[in-house]
C-alpha positions in Angstrom: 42.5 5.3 1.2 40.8 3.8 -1.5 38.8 0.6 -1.5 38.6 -1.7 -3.7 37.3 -5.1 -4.5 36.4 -7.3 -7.9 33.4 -7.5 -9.7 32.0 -10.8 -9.3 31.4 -11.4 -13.0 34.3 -10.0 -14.6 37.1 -10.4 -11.7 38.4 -6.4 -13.0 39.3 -4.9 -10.1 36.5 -2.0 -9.1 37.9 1.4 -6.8 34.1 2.8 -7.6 30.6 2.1 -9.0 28.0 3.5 -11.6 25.1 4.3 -9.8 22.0 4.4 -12.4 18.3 5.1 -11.1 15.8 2.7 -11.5 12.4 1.9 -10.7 11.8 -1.4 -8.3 8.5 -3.3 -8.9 6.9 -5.5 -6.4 3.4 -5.7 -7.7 1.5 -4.5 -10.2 0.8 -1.7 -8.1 3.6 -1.6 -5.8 6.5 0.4 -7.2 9.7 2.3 -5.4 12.5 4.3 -7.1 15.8 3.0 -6.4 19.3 2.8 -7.5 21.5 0.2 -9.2 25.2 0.0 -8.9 27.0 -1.5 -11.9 30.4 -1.9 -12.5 32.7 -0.1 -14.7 34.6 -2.2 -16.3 31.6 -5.0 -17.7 28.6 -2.7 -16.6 26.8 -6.2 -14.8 24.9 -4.9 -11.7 26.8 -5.3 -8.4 23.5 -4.2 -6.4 20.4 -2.7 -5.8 18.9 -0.4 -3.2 16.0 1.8 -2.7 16.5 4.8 -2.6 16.0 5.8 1.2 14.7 9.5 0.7 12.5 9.2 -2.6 11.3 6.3 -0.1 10.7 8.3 2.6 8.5 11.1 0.8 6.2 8.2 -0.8 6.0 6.9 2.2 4.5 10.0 3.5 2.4 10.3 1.1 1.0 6.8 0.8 0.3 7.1 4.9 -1.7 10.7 4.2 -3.5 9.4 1.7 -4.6 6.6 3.9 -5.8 8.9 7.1 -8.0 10.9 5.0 -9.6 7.7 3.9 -9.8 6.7 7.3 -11.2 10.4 8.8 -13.7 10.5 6.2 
């Protein structure tokens, strides 16, 4: 079965996205990687998303980081 809905800029009807990476900016020094789902037909972004497992390693690392500071 295939889904499909319309873009809400162009009204095309979409079966599938482009997914592009990108990076996500809170802060000046806050930054994730994500992704951004545009859609074919007009290429306007539909959505964005971090990515969960680029999230999840950072994370780890961000948390590691902040022991060591702690245990010193």
């Amino acid at each position: 079965m295939i889904h499909t809905g319309k873009c809400p800029y162009c009204k095309k009807q979409i079966a599938y996205v482009k997914a592009q990476d990108v990076d996500i900016k809170y802060d000046v020094m806050v930054q994730w990687r994500g992704y951004s789902y545009q859609c074919p037909s007009c290429q306007s972004i539909i959505g964005i998303q971090m990515n969960p497992h680029i999230l999840n390693e950072e994370l780890e690392g961000d948390i590691l980081k902040e022991l060591k500071k702690i245990c010193r």
